[in-house]
C-alpha positions as CSV (number, residue, x, y, z in Angstrom):
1,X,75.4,77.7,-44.2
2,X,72.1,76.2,-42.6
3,X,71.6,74.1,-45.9
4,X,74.7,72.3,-45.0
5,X,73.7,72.6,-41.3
6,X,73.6,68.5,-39.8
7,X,69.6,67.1,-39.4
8,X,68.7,67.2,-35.7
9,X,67.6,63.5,-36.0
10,X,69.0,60.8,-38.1
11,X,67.3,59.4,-41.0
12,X,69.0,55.5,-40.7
13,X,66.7,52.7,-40.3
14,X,67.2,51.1,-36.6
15,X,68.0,47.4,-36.7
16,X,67.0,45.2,-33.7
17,X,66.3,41.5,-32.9
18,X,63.1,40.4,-33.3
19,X,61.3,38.8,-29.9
20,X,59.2,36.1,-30.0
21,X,56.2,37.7,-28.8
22,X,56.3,39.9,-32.6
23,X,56.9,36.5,-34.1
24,X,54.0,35.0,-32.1
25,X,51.5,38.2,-33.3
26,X,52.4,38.4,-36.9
27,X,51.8,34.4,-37.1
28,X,48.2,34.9,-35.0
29,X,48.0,37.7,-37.6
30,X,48.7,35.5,-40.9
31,X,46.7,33.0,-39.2
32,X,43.4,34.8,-38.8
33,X,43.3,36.5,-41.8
34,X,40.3,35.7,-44.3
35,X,40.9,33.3,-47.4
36,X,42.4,35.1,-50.3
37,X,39.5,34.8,-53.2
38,X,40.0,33.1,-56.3
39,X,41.5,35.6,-59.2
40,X,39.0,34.2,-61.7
41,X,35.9,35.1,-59.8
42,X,37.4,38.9,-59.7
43,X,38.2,39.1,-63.7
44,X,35.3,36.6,-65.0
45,X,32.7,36.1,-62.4
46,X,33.1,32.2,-62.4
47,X,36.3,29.8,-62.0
48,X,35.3,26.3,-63.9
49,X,38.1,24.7,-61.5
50,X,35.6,25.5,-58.3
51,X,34.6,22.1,-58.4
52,X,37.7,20.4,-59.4
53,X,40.3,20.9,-56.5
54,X,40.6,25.0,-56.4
55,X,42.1,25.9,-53.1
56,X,40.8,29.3,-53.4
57,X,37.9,31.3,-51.6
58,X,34.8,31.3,-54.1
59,X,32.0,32.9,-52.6
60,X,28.3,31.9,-53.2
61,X,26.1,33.4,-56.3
62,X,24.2,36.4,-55.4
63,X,20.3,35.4,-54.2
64,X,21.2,31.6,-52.8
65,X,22.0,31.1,-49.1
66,X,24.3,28.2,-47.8
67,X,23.9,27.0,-44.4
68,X,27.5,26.7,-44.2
69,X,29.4,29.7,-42.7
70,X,32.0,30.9,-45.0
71,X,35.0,34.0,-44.6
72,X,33.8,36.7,-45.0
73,X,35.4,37.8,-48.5
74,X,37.9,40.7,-49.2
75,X,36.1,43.8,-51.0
76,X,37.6,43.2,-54.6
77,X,40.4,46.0,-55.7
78,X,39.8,48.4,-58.4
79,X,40.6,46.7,-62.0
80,X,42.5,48.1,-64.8
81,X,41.5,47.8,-68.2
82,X,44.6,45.4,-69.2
83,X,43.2,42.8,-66.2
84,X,40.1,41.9,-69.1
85,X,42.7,40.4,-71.2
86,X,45.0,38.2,-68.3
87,X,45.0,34.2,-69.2
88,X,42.6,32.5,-67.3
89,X,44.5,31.4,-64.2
90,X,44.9,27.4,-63.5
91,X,45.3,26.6,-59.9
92,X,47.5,23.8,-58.7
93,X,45.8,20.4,-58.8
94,X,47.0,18.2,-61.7
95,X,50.3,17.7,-63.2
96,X,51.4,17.3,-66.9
97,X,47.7,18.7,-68.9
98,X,47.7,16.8,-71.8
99,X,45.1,16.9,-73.9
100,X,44.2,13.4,-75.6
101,X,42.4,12.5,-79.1
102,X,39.2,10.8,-78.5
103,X,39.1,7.0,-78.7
104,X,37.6,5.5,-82.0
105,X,35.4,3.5,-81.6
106,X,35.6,0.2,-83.6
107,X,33.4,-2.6,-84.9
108,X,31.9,-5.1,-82.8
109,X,33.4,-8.3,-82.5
110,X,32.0,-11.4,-80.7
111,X,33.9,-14.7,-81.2
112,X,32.0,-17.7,-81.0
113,X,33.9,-19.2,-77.6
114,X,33.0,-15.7,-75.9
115,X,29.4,-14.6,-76.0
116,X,29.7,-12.7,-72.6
117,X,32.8,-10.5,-73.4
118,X,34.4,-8.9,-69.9
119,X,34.2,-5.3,-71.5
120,X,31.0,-3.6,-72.6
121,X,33.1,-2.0,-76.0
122,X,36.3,-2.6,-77.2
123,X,38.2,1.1,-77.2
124,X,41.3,1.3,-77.9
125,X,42.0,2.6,-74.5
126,X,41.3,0.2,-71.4
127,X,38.9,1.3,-69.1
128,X,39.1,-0.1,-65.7
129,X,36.1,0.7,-64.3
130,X,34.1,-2.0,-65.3
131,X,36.2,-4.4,-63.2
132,X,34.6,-3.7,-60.2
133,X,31.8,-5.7,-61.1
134,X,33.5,-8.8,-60.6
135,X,35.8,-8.1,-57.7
136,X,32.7,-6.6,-55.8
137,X,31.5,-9.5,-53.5
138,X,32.2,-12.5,-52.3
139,X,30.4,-15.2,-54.0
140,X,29.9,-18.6,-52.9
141,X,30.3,-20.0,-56.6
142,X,32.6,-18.2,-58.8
143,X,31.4,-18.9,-62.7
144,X,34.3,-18.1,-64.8
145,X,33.6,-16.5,-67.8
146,X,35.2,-16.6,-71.4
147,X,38.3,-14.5,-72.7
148,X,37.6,-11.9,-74.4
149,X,40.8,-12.2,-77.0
150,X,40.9,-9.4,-79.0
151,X,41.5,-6.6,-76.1
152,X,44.9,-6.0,-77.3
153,X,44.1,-4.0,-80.2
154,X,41.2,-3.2,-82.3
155,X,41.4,-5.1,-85.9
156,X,44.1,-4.5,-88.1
157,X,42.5,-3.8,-91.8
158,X,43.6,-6.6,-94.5
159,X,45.9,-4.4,-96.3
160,X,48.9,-4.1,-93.5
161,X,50.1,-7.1,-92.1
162,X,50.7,-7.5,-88.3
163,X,54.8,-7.5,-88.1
164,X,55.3,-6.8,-84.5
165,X,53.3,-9.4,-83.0
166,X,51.5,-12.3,-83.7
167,X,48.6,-12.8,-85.7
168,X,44.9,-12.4,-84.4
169,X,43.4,-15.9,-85.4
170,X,46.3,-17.8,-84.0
171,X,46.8,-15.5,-80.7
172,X,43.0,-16.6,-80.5
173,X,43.8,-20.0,-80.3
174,X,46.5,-20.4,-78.0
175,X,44.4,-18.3,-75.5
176,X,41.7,-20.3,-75.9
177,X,43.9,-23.6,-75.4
178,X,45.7,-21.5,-72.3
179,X,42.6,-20.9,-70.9
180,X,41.2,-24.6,-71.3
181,X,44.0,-25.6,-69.2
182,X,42.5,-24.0,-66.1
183,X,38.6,-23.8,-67.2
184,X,36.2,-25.7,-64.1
185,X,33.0,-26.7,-65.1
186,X,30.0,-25.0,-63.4
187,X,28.2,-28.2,-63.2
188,X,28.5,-29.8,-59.3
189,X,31.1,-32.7,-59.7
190,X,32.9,-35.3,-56.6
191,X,36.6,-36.2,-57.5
192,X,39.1,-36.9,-55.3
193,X,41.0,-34.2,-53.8
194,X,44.5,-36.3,-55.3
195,X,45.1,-39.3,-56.6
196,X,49.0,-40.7,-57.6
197,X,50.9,-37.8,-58.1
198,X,48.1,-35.7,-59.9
199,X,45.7,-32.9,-58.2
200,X,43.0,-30.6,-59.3
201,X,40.7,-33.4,-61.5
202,X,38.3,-31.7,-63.9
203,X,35.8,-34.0,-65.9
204,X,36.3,-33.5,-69.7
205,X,33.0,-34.7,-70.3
206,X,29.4,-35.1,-69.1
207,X,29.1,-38.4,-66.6
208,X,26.3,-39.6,-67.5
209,X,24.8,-43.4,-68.3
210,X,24.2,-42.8,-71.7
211,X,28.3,-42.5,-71.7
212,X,29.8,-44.8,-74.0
213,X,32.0,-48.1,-72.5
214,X,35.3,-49.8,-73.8
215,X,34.4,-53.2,-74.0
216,X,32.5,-54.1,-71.3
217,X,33.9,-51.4,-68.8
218,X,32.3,-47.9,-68.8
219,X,35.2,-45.1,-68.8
220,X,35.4,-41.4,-67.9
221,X,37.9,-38.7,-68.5
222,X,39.8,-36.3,-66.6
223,X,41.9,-33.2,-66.7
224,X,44.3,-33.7,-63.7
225,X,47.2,-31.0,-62.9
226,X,51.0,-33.3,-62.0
227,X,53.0,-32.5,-58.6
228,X,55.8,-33.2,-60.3
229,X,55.9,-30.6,-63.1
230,X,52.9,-28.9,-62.7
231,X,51.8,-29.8,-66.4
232,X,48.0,-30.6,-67.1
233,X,47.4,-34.0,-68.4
234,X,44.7,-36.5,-69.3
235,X,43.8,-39.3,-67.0
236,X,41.3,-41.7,-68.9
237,X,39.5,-43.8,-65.7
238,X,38.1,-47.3,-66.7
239,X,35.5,-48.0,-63.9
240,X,35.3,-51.2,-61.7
241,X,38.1,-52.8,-63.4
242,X,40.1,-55.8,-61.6
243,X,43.5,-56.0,-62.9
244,X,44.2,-59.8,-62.1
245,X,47.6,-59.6,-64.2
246,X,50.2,-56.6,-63.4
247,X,52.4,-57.4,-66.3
248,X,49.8,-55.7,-68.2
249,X,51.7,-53.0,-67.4
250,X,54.4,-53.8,-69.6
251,X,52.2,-53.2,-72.7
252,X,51.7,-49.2,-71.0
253,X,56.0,-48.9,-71.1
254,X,55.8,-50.4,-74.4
255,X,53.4,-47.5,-75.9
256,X,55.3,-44.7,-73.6
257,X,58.4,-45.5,-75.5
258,X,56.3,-44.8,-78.9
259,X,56.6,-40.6,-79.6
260,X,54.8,-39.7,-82.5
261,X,53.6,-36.3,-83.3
262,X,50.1,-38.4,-84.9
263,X,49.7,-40.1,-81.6
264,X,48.5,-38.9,-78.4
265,X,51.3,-40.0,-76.1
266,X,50.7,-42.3,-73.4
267,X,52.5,-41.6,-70.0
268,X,51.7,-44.4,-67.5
269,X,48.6,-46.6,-65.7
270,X,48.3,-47.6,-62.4
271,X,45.6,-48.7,-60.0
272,X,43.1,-46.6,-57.5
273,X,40.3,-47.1,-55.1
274,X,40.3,-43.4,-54.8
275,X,36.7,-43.4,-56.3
276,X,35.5,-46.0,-54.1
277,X,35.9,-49.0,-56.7
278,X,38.5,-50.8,-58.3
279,X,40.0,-48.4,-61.2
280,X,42.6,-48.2,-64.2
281,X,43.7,-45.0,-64.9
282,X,45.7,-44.3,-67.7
283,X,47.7,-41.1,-67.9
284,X,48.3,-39.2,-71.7
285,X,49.3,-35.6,-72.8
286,X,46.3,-33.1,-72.7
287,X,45.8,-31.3,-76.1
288,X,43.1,-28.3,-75.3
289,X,40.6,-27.1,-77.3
290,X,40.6,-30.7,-79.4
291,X,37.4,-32.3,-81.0
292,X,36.9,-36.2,-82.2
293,X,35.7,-36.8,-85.6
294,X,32.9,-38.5,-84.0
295,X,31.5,-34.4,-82.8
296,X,33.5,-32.7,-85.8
297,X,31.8,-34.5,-88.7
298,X,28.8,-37.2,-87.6
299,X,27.4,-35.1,-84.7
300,X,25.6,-33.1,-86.3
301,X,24.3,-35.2,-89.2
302,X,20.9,-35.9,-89.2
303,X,19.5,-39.4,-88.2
304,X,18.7,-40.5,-91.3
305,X,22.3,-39.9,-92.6
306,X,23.7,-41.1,-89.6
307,X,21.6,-44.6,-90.2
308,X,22.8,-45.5,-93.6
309,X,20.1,-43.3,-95.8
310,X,22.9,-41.3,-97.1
311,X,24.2,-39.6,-100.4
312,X,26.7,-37.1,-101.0
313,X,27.2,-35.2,-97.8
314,X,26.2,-31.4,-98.3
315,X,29.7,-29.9,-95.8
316,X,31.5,-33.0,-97.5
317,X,35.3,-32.9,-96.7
318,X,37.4,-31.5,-99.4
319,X,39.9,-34.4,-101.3
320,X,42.4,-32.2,-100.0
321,X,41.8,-32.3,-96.5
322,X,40.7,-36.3,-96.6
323,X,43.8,-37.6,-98.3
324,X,46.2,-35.6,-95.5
325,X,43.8,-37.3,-92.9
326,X,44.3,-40.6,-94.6
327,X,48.2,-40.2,-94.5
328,X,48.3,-39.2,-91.3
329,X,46.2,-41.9,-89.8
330,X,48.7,-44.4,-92.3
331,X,51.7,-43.0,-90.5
332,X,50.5,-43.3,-87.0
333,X,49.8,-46.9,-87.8
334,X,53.2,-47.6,-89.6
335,X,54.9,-46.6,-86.7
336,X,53.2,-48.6,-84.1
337,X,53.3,-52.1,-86.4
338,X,57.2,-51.2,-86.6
339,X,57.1,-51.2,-82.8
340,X,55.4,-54.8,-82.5
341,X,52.1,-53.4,-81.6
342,X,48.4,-53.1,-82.4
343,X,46.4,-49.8,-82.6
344,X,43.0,-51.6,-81.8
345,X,41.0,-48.9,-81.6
346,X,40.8,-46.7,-84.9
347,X,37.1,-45.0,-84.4
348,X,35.9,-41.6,-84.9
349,X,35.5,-41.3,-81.0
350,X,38.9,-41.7,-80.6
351,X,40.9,-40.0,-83.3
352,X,41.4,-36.6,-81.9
353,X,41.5,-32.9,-84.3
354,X,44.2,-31.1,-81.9
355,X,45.1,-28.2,-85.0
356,X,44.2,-27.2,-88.6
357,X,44.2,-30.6,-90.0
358,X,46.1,-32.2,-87.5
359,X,44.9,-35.7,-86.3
360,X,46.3,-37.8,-82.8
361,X,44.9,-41.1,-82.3
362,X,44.4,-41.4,-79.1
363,X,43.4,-44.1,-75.7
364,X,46.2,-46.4,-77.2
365,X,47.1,-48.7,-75.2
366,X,44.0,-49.4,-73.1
367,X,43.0,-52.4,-74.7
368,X,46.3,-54.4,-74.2
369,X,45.6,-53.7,-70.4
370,X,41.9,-54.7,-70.8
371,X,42.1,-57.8,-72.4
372,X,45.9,-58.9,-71.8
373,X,45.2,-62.6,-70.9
374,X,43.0,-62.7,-74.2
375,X,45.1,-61.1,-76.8
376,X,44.9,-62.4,-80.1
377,X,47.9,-62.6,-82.3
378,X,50.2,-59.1,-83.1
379,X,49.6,-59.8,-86.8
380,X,46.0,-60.7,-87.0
381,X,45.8,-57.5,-84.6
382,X,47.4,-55.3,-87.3
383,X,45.0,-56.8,-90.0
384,X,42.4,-55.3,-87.7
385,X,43.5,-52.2,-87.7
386,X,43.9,-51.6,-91.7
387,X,40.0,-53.2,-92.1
388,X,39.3,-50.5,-89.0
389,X,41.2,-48.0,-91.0
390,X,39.4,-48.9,-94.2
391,X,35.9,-48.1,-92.7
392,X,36.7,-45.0,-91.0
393,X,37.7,-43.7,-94.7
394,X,34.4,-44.4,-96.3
395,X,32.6,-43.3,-92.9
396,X,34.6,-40.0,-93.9
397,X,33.6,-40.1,-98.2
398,X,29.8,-40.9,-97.5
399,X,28.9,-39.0,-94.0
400,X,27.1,-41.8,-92.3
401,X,29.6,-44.0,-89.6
402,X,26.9,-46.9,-90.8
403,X,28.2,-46.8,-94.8
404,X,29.6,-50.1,-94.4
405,X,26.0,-51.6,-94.3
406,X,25.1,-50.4,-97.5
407,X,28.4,-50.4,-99.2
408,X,27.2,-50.5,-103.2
409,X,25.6,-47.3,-102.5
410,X,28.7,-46.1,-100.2
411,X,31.3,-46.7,-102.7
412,X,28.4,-45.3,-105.7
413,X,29.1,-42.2,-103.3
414,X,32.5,-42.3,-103.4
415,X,32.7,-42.7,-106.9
416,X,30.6,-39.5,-107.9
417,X,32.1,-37.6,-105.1
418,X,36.0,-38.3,-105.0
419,X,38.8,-39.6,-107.4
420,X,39.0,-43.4,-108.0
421,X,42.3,-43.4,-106.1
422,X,40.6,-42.7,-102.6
423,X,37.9,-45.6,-103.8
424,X,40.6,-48.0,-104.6
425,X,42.5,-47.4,-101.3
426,X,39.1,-47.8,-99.4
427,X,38.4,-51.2,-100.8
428,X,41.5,-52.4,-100.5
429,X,41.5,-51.7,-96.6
430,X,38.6,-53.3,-96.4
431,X,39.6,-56.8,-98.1
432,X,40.5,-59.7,-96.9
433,X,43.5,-60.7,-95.0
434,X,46.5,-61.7,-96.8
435,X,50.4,-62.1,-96.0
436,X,51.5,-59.2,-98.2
437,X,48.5,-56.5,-97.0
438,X,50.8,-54.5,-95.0
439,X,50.7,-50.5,-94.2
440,X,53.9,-50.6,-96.2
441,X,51.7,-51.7,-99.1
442,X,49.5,-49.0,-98.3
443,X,51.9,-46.3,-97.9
444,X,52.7,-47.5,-101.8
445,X,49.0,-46.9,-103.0
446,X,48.9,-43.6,-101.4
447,X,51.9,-42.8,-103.4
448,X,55.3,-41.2,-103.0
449,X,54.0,-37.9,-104.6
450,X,50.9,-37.1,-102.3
451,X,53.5,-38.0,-99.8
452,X,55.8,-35.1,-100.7
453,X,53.2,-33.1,-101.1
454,X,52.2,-33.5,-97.5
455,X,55.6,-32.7,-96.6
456,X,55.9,-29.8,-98.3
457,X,52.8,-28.4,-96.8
458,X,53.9,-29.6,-93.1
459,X,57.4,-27.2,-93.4
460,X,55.1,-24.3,-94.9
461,X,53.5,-24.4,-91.8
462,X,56.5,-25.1,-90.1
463,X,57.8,-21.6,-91.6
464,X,54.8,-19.9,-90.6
465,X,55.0,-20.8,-86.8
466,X,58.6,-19.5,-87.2
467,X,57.7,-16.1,-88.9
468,X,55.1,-15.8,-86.0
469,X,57.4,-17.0,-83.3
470,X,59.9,-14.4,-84.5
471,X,57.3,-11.1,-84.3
472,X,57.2,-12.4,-80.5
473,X,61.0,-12.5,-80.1
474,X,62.0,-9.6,-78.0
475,X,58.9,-8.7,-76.3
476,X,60.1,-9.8,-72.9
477,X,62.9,-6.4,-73.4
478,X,59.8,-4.4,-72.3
479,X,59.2,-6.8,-68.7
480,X,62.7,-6.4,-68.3
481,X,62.9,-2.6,-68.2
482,X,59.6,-2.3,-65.9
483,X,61.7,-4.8,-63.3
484,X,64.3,-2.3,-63.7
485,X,61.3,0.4,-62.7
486,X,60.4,-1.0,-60.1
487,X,63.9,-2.1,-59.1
488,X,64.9,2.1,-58.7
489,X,61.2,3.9,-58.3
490,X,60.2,4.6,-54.7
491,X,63.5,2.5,-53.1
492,X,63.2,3.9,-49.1
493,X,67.1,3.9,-49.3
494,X,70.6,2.9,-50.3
495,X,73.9,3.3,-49.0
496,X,72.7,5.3,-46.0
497,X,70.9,7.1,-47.9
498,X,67.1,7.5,-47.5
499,X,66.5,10.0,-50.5
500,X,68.4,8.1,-53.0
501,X,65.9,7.3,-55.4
502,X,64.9,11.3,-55.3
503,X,68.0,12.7,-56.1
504,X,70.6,12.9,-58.8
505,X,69.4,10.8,-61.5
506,X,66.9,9.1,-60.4
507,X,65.2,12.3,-59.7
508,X,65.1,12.2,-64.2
509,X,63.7,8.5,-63.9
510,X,60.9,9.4,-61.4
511,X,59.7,12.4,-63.4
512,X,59.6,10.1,-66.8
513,X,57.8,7.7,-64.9
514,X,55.2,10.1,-64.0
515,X,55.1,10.9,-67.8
516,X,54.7,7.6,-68.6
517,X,52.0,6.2,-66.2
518,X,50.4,9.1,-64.0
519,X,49.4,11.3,-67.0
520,X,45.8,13.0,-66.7
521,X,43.5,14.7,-69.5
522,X,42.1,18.4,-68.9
523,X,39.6,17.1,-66.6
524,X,42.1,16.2,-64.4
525,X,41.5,12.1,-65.1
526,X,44.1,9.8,-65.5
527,X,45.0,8.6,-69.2
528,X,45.3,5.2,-69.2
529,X,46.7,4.7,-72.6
530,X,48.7,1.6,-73.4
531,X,50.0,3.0,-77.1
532,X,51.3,6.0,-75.4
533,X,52.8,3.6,-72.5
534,X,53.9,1.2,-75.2
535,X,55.8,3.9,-77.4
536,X,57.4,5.4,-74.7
537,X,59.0,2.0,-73.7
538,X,60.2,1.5,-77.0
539,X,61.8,4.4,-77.7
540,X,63.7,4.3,-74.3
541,X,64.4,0.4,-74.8
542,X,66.3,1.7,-78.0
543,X,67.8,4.8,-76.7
544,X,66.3,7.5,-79.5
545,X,67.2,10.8,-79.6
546,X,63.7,12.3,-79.2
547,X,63.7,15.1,-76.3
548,X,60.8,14.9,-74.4
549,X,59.8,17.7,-71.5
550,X,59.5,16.7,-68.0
551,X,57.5,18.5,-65.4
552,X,58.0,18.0,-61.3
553,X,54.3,17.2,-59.6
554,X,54.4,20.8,-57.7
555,X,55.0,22.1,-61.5
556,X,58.0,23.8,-60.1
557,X,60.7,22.6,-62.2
558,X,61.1,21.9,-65.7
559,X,63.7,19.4,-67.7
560,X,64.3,18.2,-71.5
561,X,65.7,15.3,-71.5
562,X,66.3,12.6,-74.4
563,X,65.5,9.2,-74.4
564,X,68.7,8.3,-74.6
565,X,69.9,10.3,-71.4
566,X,67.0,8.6,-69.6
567,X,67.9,5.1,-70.2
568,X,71.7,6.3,-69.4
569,X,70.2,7.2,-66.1
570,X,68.2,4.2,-65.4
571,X,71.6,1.8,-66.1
572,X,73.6,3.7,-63.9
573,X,71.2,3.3,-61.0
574,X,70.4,0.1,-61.9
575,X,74.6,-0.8,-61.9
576,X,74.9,0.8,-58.6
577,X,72.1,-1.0,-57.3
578,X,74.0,-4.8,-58.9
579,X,77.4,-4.0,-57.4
580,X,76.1,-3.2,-54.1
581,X,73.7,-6.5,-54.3
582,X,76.9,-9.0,-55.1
């Protein structure tokens, strides 16, 4: 019976509240306890993360002393054999380890309007480190330097053709005309600070006395920036000019009524003593990145050419190419005699190359102001212009703006060089005036098929523009969904709520924005790659089914999710967010 005799004492466990001095003593106790050492220094000897955020205790190398004082370190438990083969343990200091191919590296490229590139190479990844450079210091003269236009992507070999966006040579082009529009000169220049309507005036060339006059008057020309729709235009200045008539004027509204995609359109002229003189200025459309035929094809001739010792130019301008600048030129002129006007000025100086091939005669106009009390008859006027027209063509055929001197030689030139019909037409220009040499009777020796020709070729290009327009069509989609982004991300609160943009579905759209943007390599750097940032827009902009995993920053949760659940999320926040804002 003593084996089934009761214990003298109980065996239960006594329960009883805890006081707050125990609490106080096992927190002094936690408290003062040394730092727990790193589990890679016990299985390997080193951790590689010591240096890299590791927030354990990793004692100093045996032999080396530290003037530091550092916890006193744990005597390391006895090992079993299996602890040899545990995974190398990763401590908590990145999110998302993803390891990334290395950037290729391509071929240099330095186009000819950017010989200081911003960027030392061109990887396919932007690296934004080197901006610090410029944003450094204040300077008391900022020097802007040349675009560097093909950042977007490296180039794209010959056999695959760019179908997404636009092409490289004419993406070049418009930057370079953007950038024009807000290029300043380094050189020191005095303007005023506004003048009629128009602010920020930029010379457009060198003001110098060797400049060249019109007439009698000498004339400069500006880039100015309009109050009224904030468009960059041309003001031509004609210096210490006394208008003594103001219904010269009416000759400007006359030529602003004429739009003609050949003519550089004239806007309007008034008066100034803004540069402390009496000045015309007369106001056209700015076409960037432009060049006369005066600096395109007689610039750079030698003197001898230029002075009538010429033959057969060596870059001599293909048939092609001359004849659509001859029909051009004859349209611009056609439509101003329909108009009851003169061109009056049809010189290399002043016919403008604004595009492949593409010709805009320009400072029309300025003449009827300048010598509006001595006009000379509308119709002698027009005579002018074909005999102007006339020389400018064999200026073109022989390469010298002096051929006329010599003219045997000039149209012996012509003759060996181009086809009769371009020799005919020149000489003809060139005649005498009679009642039935017209531009219509020009038009005529040009002839209806070289005509259709030309207007075959303008809607080729016409299709082209179209094609490249279209590749550009729907690239805004990808602005609109980072507004959206930024619309949701990080909102302190709605409807009473201050953690509404971390909870229920926008707790999905936070963590693919981390995947998105705040990805870093194995290094723990961030990975600023715009393909991967690119893709991942696209596919969400389209909903695909792709799954995609998606890790919390304190690595503690884990969620795959689709594209397509993601972009369900971010319109139901974004709709909450619209009905709330009505």
């Amino acid at each position: 019976m003593a084996h089934f005799s009761r214990p003298q004492s109980s065996s239960a466990v006594k329960i009883s509240q805890p006081t707050d001095e125990d609490d106080k003593a096992k927190f002094s106790q936690k408290k003062d306890s040394p730092q727990r050492q790193c589990r890679n220094i016990l299985i390997y000897g080193s951790c590689r993360f010591q240096d890299k955020g590791c927030i354990y205790y990793h004692p100093p190398p045996s032999g080396t002393s530290t003037d530091v004082a550092s916890p006193e370190a744990p005597a390391p438990p006895s090992l079993s054999a299996q602890a040899v083969n545990a995974p190398v343990f990763v401590p908590r200091t990145s999110v998302d380890i993803v390891p990334t191919a290395p950037s290729t590296q391509s071929l240099p490229f330095t186009p000819s309007a950017s010989p200081t590139p911003y960027y030392a190479s061109q990887e396919v990844e932007y690296e934004g480190t080197s901006l610090g450079t410029y944003y450094g210091t204040a300077q008391s003269v900022f020097v802007r330097q040349p675009l560097d236009y093909h950042l977007y992507t490296n180039p794209i070999p010959e056999t695959f053709a760019p179908s997404h966006f636009i092409s490289d040579n004419l993406r070049e082009d418009l930057q370079k005309r953007s950038e024009l529009c807000h290029t300043i000169p380094s050189m020191p220049y005095h303007v005023p600070e506004e003048l009629q309507g128009y602010h920020s005036l930029v010379p457009l060339e060198p003001i110098t006395p060797e400049r060249r006059k019109i007439v009698s008057w000498f004339s400069t020309v500006y880039r100015a920036t309009s109050m009224t729709d904030g468009a960059a235009y041309v003001l031509r200045r004609i210096e210490n000019f006394r208008l003594t008539n103001h219904a010269a004027f009416g000759m400007i509204e006359s030529w602003s009524r004429i739009r003609h995609p050949n003519i550089v359109r004239v806007r309007e002229a008034f008066t100034t003593r803004a540069f402390n003189d009496s000045s015309l200025i007369v106001c056209y459309d700015y076409h960037p990145d432009s060049q006369s035929l005066m600096e395109l094809y007689f610039r750079s001739m030698p003197p001898s050419i230029l002075h009538g010792q010429f033959s057969a130019p060596l870059g001599r301008i293909p048939e092609a190419t001359l004849w659509t600048y001859i029909i051009q030129i004859a349209n611009a002129i056609r439509a101003v005699h329909e108009a009851g006007l003169a061109v009056r000025m049809i010189d290399p100086t002043k016919i403008l190359l604004t595009g492949k091939n593409r010709l805009r005669i320009n400072a029309c106009g300025i003449i009827d102001v300048l010598l509006y009390d001595t006009l000379q008859d509308t119709g002698l006027a027009q005579q002018d212009d074909l005999a102007m027209f006339g020389r400018l063509v064999i200026a073109l055929c022989c390469g010298s703006i002096t051929a006329l001197n010599a003219l045997p030689k000039a149209v012996e030139v012509m003759s060996r060089v181009y086809s009769a019909e371009i020799k005919t037409l020149a000489l003809y220009l060139i005649s005498k005036p009679t009642p039935h040499k017209t531009i219509a009777q020009i038009m005529e020796l040009i002839g209806t098929n070289r005509l259709a020709r030309e207007m075959d070729e303008m809607q080729i290009a016409h299709d082209r523009l179209e094609t490249e327009l279209m590749s550009e069509l729907e690239n805004g989609r990808l602005v609109r969904l980072l507004c959206k982004f930024g619309f949701i991300n990080e909102r302190p609160e709605f409807a009473r709520e201050p953690r509404w943009s971390e909870t229920g579905d926008r707790y999905i759209i936070k963590l693919f924005r981390d995947y998105v943007f705040h990805q870093v390599d194995e290094n723990g750097n961030p990975v600023v790659n715009l393909s991967h940032v690119l893709t991942c827009l696209n596919k969400l902009d389209c909903g695909s089914d792709e799954r995609v995993m998606l890790v919390s920053r304190d690595e503690q949760s884990c969620l795959v999710v689709s594209y397509k659940e993601v972009k369900a999320c971010i319109e139901s926040a974004f709709s909450d967010l619209s009905r709330a804002s009505r």
